[in-house]
Backbone as ProteinMPNN parsed JSONL, in Angstrom:
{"seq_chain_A": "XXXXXXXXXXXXXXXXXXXXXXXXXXXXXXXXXXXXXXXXXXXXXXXXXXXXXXXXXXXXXXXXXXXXXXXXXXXXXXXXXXXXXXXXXXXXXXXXXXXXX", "coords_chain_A": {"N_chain_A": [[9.822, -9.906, -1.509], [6.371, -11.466, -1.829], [5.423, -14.098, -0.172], [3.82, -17.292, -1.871], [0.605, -17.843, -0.342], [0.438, -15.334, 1.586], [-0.742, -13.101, 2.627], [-2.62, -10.407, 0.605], [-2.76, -7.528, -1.456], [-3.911, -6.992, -4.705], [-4.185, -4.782, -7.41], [-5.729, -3.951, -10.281], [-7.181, -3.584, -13.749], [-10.543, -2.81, -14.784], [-12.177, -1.648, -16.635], [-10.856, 0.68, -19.329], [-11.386, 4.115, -20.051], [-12.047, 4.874, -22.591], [-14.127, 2.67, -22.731], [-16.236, 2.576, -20.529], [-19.625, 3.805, -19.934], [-21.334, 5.541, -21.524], [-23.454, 6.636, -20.126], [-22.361, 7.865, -17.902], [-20.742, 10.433, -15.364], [-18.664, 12.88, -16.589], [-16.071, 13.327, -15.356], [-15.848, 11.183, -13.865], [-15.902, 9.048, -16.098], [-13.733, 9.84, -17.195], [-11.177, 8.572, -16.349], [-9.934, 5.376, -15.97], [-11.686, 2.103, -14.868], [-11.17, 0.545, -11.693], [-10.091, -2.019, -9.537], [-9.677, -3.084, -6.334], [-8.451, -5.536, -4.546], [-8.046, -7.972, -1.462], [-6.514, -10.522, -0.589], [-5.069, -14.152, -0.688], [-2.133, -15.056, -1.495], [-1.768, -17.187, -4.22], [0.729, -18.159, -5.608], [4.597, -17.283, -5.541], [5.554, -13.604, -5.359], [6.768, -10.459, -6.815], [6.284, -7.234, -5.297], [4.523, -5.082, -7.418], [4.356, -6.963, -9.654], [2.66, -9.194, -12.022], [-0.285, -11.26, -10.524], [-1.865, -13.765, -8.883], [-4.585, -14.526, -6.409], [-6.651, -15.728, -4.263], [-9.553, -14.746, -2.501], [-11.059, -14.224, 0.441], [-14.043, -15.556, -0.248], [-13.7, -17.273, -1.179], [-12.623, -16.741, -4.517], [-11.408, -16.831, -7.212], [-8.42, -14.497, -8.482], [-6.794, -12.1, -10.575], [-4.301, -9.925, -10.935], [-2.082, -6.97, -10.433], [0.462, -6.56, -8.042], [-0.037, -5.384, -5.363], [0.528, -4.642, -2.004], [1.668, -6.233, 0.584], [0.342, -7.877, 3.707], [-1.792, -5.796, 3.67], [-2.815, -2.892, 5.782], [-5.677, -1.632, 7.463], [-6.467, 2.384, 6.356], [-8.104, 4.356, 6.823], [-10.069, 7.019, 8.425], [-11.999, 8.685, 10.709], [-11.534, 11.346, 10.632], [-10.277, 14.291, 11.682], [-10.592, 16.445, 14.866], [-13.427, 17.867, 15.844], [-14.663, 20.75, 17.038], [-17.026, 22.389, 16.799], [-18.912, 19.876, 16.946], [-18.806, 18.867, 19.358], [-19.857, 20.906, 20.9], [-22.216, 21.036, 20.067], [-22.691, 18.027, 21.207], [-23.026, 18.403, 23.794], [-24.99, 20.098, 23.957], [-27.047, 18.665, 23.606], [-26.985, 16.683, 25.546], [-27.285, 18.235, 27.726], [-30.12, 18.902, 27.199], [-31.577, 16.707, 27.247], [-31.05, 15.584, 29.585], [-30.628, 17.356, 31.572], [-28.195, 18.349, 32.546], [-24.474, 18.545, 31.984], [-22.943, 16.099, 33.231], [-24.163, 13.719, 33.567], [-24.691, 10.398, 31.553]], "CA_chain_A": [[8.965, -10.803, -2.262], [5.375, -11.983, -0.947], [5.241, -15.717, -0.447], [2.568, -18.073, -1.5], [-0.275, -17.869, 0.897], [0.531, -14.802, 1.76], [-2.059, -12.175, 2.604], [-1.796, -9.027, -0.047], [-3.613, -6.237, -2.216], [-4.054, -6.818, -5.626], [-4.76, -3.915, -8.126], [-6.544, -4.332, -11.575], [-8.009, -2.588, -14.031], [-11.301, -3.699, -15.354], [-12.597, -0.931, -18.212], [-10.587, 1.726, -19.658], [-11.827, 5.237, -19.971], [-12.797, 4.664, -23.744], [-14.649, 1.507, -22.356], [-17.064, 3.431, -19.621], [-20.886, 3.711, -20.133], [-21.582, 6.569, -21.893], [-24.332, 8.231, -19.34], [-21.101, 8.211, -16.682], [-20.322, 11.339, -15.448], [-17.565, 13.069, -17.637], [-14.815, 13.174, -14.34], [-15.709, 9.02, -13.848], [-15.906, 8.535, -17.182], [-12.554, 10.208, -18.003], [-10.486, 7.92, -16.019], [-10.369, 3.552, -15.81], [-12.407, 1.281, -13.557], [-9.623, -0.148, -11.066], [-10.505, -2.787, -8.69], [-8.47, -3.952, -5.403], [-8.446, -6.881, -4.093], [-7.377, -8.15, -1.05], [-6.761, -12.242, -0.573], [-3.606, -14.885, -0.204], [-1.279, -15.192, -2.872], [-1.587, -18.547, -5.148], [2.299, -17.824, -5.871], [5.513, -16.147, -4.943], [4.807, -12.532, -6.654], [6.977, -9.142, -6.204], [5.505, -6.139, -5.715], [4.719, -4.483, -8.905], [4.464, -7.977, -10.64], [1.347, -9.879, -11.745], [-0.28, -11.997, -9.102], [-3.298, -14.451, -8.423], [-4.903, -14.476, -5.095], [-7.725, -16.058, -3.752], [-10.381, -14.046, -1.644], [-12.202, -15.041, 1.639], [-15.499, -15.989, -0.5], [-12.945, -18.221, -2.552], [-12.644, -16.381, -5.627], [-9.648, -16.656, -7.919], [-8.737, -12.781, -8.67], [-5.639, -11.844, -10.832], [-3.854, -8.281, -10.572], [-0.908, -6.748, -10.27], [0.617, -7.144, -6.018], [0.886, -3.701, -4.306], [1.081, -4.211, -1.37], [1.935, -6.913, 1.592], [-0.223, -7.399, 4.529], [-2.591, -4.377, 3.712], [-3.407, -2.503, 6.744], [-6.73, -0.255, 7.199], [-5.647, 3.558, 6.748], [-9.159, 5.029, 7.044], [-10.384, 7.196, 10.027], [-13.052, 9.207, 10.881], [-11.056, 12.784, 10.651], [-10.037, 15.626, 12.702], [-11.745, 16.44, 15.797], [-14.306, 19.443, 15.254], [-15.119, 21.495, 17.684], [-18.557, 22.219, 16.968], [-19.577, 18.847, 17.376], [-18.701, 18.69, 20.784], [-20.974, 21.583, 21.752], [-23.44, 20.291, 19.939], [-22.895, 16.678, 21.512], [-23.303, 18.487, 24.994], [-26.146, 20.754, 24.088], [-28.201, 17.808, 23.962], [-27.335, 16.281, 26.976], [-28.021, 19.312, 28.758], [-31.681, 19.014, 26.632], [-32.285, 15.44, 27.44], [-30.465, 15.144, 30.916], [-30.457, 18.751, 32.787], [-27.044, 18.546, 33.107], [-23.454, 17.822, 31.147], [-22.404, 15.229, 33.963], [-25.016, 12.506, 33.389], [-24.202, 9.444, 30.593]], "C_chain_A": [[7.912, -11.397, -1.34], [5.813, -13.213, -1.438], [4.133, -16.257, -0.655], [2.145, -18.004, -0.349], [-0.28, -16.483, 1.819], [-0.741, -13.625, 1.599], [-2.273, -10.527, 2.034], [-3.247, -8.553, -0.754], [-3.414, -6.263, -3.511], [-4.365, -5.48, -6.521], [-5.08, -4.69, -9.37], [-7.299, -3.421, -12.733], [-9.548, -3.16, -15.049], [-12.348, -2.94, -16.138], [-11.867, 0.53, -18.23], [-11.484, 2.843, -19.461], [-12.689, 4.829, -21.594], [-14.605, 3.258, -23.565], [-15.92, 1.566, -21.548], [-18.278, 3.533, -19.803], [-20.865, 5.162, -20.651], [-22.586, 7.533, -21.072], [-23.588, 7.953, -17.656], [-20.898, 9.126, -17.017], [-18.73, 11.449, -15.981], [-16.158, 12.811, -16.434], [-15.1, 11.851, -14.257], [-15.413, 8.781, -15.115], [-13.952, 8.541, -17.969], [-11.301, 9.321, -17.32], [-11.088, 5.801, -15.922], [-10.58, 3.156, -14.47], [-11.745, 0.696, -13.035], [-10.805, -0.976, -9.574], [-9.263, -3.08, -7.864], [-9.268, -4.549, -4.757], [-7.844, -7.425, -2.968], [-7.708, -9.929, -0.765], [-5.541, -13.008, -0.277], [-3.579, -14.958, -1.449], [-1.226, -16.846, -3.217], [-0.322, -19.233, -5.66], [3.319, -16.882, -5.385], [5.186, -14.965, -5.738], [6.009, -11.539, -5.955], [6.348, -7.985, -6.209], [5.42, -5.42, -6.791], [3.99, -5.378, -10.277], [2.94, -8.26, -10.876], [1.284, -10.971, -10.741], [-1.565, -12.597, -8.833], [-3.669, -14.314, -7.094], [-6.136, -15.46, -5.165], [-8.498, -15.19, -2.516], [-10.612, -15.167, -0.537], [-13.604, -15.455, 1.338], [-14.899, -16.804, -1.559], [-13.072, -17.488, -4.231], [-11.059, -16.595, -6.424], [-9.555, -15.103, -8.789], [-7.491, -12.695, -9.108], [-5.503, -10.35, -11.196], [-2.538, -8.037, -10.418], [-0.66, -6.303, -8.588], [0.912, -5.737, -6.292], [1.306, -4.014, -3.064], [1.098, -5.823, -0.366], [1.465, -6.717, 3.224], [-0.755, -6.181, 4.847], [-3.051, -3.955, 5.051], [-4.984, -1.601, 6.623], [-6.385, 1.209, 7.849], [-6.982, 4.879, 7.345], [-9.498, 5.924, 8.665], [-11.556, 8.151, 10.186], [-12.903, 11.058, 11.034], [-11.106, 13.363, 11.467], [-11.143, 15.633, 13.778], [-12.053, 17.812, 15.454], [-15.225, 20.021, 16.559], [-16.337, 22.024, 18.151], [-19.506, 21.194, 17.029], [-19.619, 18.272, 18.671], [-19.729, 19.625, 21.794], [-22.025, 21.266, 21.128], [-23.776, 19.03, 20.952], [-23.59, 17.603, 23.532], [-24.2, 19.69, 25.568], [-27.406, 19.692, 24.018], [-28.189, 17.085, 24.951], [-27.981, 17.103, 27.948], [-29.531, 19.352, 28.36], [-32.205, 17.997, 27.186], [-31.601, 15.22, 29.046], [-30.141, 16.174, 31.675], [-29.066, 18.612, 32.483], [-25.274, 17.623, 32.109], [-22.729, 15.946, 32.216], [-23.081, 13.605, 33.679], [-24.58, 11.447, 31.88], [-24.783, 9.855, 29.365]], "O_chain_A": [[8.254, -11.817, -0.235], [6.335, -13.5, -2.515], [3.231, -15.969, 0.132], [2.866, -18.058, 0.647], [-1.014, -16.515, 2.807], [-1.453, -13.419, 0.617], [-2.139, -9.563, 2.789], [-4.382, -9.018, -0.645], [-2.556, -5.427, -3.794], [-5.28, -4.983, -5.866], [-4.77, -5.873, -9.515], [-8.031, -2.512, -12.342], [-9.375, -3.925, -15.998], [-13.414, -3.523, -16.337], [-12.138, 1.407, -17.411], [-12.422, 2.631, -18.693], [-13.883, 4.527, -21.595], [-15.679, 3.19, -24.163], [-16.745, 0.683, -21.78], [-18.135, 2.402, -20.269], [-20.225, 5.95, -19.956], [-22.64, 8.757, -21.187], [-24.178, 7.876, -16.578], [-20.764, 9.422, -18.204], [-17.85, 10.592, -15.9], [-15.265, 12.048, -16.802], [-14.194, 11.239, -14.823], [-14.376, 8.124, -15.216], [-13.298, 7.813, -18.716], [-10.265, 9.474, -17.967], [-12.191, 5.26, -15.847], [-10.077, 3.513, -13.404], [-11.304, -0.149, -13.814], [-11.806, -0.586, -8.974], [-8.14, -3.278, -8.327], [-10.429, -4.305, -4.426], [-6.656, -7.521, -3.276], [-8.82, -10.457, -0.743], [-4.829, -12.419, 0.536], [-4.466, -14.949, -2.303], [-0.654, -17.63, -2.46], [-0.212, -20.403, -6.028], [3.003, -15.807, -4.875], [4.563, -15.155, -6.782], [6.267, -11.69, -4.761], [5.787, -7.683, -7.262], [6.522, -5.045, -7.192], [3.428, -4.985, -11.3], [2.068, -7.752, -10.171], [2.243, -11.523, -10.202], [-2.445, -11.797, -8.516], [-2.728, -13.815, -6.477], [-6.485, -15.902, -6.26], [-7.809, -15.029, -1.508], [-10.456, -16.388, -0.542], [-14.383, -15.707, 2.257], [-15.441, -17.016, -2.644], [-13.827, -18.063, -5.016], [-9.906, -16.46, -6.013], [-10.425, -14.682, -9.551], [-6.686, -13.134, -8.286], [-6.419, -9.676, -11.667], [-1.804, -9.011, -10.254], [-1.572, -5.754, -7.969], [1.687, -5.142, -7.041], [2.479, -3.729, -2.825], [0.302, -6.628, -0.85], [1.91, -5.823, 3.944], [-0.48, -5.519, 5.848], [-3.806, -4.784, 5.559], [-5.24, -0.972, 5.596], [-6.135, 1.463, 9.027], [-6.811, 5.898, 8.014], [-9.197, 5.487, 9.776], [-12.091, 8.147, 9.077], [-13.78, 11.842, 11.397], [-12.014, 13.144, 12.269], [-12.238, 15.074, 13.714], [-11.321, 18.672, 14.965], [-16.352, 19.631, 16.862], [-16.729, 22.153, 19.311], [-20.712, 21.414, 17.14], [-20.351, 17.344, 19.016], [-20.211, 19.35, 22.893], [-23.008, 21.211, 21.868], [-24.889, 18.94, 21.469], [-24.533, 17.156, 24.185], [-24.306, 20.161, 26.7], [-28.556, 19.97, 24.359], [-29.27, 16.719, 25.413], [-28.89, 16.838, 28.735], [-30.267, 19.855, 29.21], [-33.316, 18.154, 27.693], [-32.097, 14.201, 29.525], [-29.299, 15.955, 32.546], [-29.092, 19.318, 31.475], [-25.151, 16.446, 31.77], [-22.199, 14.967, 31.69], [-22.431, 12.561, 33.623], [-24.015, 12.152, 31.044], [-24.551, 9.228, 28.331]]}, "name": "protein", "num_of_chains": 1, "seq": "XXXXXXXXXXXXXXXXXXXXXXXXXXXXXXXXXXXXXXXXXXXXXXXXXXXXXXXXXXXXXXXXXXXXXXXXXXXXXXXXXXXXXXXXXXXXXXXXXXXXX"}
């Protein structure tokens, strides 16, 4: 169970599929507009449950709690091979030589 004040991830959903703008593409259109949220909890909440929060620009934001102390999962992907001889075909263009900064 998160505790009040607690720092979590809201979900939400804020227009069905029927609900959608009509000149939305048909794959957006065919699924609902979901918002997350991340902020401190206003109340004890379990995951799953509904759940108020407050943001860092003070907002009051209600949703159902996923998750507890959200981390960031994002990254910048695989390393690629051809970007490395690229990266050190231009040093050699702009600096003679791979050794230089």
């Amino acid at each position: 169970m998160a505790k009040q004040g607690d720092w979590v991830l809201i979900k939400s959903t804020i227009l069905q599929p029927d609900q959608r703008a009509p000149q939305v593409p048909g794959d957006t259109a065919g699924v609902p507009l979901v918002q997350w949220v991340k902020g401190r909890l206003t109340a004890d909440a379990d995951i799953g449950q509904p759940a108020q929060v407050i943001t860092r620009t003070g907002r009051l934001v209600s949703g159902a709690l996923v998750e507890e102390a959200p981390a960031y999962r994002h990254s910048f992907g695989s390393f690629i091979p051809e970007l490395l001889k690229v990266q050190e075909g231009i040093r050699r263009a702009m600096w003679g030589g791979e050794d230089r900064p």
